[in-house]
N, C-alpha and C positions, 0 to 999 in steps of 0.2 A: 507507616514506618519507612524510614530513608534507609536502605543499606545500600553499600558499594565492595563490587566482587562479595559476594554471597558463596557459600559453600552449597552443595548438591541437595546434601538434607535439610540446610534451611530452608531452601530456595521451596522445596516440596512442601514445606509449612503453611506456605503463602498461599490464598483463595485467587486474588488478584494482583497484578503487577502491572505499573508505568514505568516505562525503560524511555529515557532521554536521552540525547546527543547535543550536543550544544544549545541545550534549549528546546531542542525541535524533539514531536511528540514520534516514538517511533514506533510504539507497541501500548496498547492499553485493552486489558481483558483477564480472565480466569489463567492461569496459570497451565492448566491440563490444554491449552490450543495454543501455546508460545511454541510446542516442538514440532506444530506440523507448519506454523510461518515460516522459522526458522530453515526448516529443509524445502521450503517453496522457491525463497529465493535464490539467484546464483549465487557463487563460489565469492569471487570479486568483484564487489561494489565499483562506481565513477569514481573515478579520483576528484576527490572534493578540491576548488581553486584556492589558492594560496592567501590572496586578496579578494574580499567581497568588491570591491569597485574596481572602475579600467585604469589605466595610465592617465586618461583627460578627464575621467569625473575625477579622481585622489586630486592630481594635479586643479582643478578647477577648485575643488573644496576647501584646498591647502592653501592657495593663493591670496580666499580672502579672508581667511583666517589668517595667513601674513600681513594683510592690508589692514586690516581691523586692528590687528596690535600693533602694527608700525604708526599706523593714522590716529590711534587711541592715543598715546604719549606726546598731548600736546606742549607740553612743557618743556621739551626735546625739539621739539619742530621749530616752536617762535625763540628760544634758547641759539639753537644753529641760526635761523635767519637775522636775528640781530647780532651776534657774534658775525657772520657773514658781511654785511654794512656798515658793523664799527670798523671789521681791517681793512675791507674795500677803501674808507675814507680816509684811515691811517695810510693807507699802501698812494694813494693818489695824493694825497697833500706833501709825502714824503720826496716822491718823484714827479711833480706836479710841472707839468709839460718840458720833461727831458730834451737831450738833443736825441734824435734818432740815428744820427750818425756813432755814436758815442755805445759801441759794440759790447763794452764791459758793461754798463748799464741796463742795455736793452736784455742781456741773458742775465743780468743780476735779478731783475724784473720780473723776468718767463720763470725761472725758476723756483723765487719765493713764493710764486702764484702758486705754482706745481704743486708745491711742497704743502700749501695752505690749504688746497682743496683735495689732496690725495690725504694729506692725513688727519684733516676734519674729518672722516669718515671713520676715524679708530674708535671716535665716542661709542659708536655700535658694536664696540667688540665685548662687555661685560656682556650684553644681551644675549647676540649671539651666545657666546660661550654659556650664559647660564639657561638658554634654551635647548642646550643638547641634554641634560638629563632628561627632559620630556619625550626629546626623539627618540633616543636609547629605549623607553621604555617602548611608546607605543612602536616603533620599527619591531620590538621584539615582540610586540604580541602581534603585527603581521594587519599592523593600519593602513599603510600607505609604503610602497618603494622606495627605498631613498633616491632613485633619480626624478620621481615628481617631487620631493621633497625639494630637490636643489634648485629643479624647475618653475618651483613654486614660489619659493623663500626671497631668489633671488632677481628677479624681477618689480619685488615691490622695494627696492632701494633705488629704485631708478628714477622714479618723478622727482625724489629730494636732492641726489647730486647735481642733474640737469640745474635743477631751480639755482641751485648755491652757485653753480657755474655762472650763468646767465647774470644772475644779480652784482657776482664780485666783478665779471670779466665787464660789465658795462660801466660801473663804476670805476674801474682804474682807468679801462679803456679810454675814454673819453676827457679823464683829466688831464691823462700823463701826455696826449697829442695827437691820439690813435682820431680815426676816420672813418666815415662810413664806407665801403668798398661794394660795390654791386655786384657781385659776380654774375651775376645773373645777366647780366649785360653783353652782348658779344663786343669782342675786342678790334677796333674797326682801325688802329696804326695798321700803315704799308710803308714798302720800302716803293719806291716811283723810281724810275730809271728813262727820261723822256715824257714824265706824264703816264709811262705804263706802269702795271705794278710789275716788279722787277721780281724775277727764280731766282736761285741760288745758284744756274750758271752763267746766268747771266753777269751778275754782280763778281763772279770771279773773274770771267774775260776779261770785263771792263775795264778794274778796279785792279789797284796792288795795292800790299799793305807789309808796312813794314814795322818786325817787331824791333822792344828795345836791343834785346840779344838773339841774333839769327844763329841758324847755327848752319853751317859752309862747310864744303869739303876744303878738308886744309890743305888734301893733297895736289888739289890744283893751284893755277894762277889764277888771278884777278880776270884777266882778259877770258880765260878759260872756264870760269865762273858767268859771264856778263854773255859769252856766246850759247853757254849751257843753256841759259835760260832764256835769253834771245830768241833761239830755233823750236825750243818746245815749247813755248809760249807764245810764240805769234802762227797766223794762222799759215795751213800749208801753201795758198794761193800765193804767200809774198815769196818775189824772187829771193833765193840767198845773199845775193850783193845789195837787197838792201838792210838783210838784218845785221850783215858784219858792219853798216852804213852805223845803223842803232848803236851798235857795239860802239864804235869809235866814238859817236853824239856821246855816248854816257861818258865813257872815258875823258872828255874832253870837258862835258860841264860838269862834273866833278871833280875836275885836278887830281885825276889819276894814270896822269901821262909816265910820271916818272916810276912809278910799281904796276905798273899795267901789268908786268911780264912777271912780277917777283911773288912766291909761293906763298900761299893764303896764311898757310902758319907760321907762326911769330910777328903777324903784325899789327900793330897797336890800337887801343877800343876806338881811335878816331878814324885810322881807315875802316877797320869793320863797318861801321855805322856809314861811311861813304858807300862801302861793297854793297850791303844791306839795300841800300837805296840805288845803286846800280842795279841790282840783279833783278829790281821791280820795275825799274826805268826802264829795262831792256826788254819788257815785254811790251811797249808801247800803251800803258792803260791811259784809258782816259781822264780817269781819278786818281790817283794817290793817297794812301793816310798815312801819318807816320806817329806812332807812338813815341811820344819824348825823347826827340832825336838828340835833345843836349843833354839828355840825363849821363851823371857820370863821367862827362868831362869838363875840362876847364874851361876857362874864360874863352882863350884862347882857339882851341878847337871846338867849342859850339861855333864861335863867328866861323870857323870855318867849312861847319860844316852846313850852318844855317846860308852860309855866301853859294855853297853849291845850290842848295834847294831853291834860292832866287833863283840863280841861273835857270833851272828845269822849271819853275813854273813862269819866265820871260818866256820860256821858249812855245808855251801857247795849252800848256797843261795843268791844272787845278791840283794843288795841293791842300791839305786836310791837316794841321798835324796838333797834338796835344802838349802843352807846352805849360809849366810851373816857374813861375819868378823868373821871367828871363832879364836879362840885361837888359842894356838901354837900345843898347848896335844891336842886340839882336832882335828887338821889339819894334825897333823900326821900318826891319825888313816887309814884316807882316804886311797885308793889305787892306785886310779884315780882320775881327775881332768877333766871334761868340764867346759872349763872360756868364759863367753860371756861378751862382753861389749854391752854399748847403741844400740840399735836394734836389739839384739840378734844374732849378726856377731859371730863367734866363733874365740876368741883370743889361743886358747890352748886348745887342747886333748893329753893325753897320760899319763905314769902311772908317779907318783910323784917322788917315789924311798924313798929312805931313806932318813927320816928329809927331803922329798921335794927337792931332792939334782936336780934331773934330771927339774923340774919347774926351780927352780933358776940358772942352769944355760943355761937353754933354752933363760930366759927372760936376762940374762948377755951377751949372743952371740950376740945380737942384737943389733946393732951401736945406740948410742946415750941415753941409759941405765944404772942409775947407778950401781954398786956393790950391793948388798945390806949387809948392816950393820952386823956386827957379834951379832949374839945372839938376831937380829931382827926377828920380826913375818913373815912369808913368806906370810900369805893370806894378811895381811895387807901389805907388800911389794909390791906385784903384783898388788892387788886394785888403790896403788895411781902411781904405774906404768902407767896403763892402762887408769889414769885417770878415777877412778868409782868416786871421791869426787867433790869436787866443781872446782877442775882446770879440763882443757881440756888436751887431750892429744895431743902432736908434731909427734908420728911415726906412721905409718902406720901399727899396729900388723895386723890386720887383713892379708894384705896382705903378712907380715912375715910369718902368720902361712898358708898360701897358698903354698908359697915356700920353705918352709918347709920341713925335713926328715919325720917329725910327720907328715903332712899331708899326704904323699906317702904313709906309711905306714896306715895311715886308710883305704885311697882310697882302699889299697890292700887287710884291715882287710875284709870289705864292699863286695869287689866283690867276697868271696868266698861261697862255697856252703851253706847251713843252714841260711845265713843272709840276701840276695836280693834275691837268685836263692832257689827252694826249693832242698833241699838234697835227692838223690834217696832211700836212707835207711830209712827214716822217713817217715812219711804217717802227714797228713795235722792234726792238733788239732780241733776236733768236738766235741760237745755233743747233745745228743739227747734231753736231758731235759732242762731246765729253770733253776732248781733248782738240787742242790746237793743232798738233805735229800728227804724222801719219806715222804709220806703226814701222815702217821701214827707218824714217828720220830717230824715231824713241830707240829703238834697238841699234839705232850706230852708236847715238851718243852716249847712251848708259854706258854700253859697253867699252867706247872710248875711256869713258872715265874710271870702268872697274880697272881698265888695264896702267891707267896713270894711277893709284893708289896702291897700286901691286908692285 
């Protein structure tokens, strides 16, 4: 007979009694020898554990019982994968070799991907949700922890996103223009400064560089701007007479004779852009760059400001400068020409010639180019050549100027000694210090100039 909680006098009725605890046997015998077991043992039992298994068996046994029903519902799986490959082919025929310059595109792109394979993922969510009434219950009878549960559950979603990734991203990838990228690869460009490979102070000493908008103390002079930078930028060894010497040189090939003396503020964007280029000149670098030094002005004051920069690189210094549809006067200042089209391929190197003679008829040789017009602009020629406006282009310059005389002839500029290899008579460009000026010369002139702005 089964009873549970028995009273005293039934309990005395009984010959024999099985007393169980979750199944497990814990008394079996005559009833007259339960009260001397009973007072054998102590007071308070072990505390029995909570979960029969550890953190890593629940965890292990939960996992592939997640895999086993994730991986069961095949119809869901090749369901996703073909779904996966029809938008992949929709998404690539859509945007089927974009421009990569063309910035609305390229994020309109990144993001419908985003969007496609972040919320593929919701199809899982009726599952999910109608697998929690199974956790509720066994978590209450004390199956499993729920942090092996979440350790468990959520782990086997992860072969299937990867995969959907992998499969969309290779197929857009590859239609829309994308490339194979090595990363793997180490990155072997240098900057070369004589054949060395050039620091970071090096390239400052050498080099000036001028932006489109500097920004000047206003409170000084022109003159008082050009010596500023004069003395703290050249090194301490050179006499002072002859950096006031620099000073004057700039002043002089710039046609800055007549405001040399007059106050930096209120004067107009074509001096700036003179000062600009003075205050770099006056360091004596070897190199110069200049960021679009006509942007923003007129016709008028580019020639005028492109007539100084001849001047400064007649005088035996290498100028660098980036330059958009110039004029004609002012295109033919130039020496040289590097022309890039969209992605910075190189369509042309080499030197112009007279009136650009040796450009136009480089880009004339080339089947399926027209003539260009008499008395037409040569930068603006070449531009819609190349297709820099809103048509595309039909010829393959790039690879014209690969097979190319010009190109052989860089090749061969490049492999000589002083430019990749370093040249045995030259010794490498160092300096010991940070700074040009000695800390006596820094501490006049700052402070000169705190006291002119006061």
């Amino acid at each position: 007979m089964y009873r549970l909680k028995p009273s005293l006098e039934m309990f005395a009725l009984f010959d024999d009694v099985m007393i169980l605890n979750d199944g497990e046997l814990m008394y079996h015998g005559p009833c007259s020898e339960i009260e001397d077991l009973v007072t054998s043992v102590k007071d308070i039992m072990d505390p029995m554990p909570t979960f029969h298994q550890s953190l890593l068996s629940s965890v292990r046994e939960l996992q592939k019982k997640a895999l086993m029903v994730t991986y069961r519902n095949k119809p869901f799986i090749f369901g996703r994968l073909l779904i996966t490959i029809i938008m992949g082919f929709i998404y690539c025929t859509g945007f089927y070799q974009f421009d990569p310059t063309q910035i609305s595109v390229v994020m309109g792109v990144t993001f419908a991907t985003a969007m496609f394979l972040s919320l593929g993922q919701g199809f899982q969510t009726p599952v999910y949700i109608g697998s929690r009434d199974v956790f509720y219950k066994q978590r209450g009878a004390n199956f499993f922890l729920t942090g092996s549960y979440v350790l468990a559950t959520t782990p086997s979603q992860i072969p299937l996103a990867p995969t959907e990734t992998i499969i969309f991203g290779s197929i857009v990838w590859f239609r829309v223009g994308g490339e194979v990228i090595y990363w793997w690869q180490k990155n072997t460009d240098k900057i070369l400064l004589n054949g060395y490979e050039a620091n970071d102070l090096a390239i400052r000493r050498c080099t000036g560089y001028c932006e489109q908008m500097d920004v000047h103390s206003e409170a000084a002079t022109i003159r008082e701007a050009l010596t500023f930078s004069s003395f703290l930028r050249q090194g301490a060894s050179i006499p002072d007479a002859k950096k006031y010497d620099s000073v004057n040189e700039c002043i002089e090939l710039l046609g800055l004779e007549d405001i040399a003396d007059q106050i930096i503020r209120g004067s107009s964007v074509e001096q700036m852009k003179r000062l600009t280029i003075g205050v770099e000149l006056a360091a004596q670098p070897s190199v110069i760059f200049l960021d679009e030094p006509t942007s923003g002005l007129d016709a008028r004051s580019a020639k005028l400001i492109m007539d100084g920069v001849r001047k400064v690189a007649d005088s035996g210094r290498t100028i660098i400068c980036t330059i958009h549809q110039p004029s004609s006067e002012v295109f033919y200042l130039f020496d040289s020409l590097l022309l890039l089209k969209r992605g910075g391929e190189t369509v042309f190197y080499g030197n112009l010639g007279k009136n650009c003679r040796n450009l136009v008829d480089y880009f004339e040789s080339i089947p399926g180019v027209a003539p260009l017009p008499k008395g037409y602009n040569p930068a603006t020629g070449m531009l819609e050549c190349i297709g820099a406006g809103v048509t595309g282009d039909y010829v393959d310059f790039v690879s014209c100027f690969k097979q190319s005389t010009l190109n052989h002839h860089l090749e061969a500029e490049m492999a000589k000694e002083g430019i990749t290899t370093p040249p045995p008579d030259l010794p490498e460009m160092s300096f010991s210090k940070k700074r040009a000026a000695d800390s006596t010369t820094q501490m006049k002139f700052v402070v000169t100039r705190f006291f002119q702005m006061y």
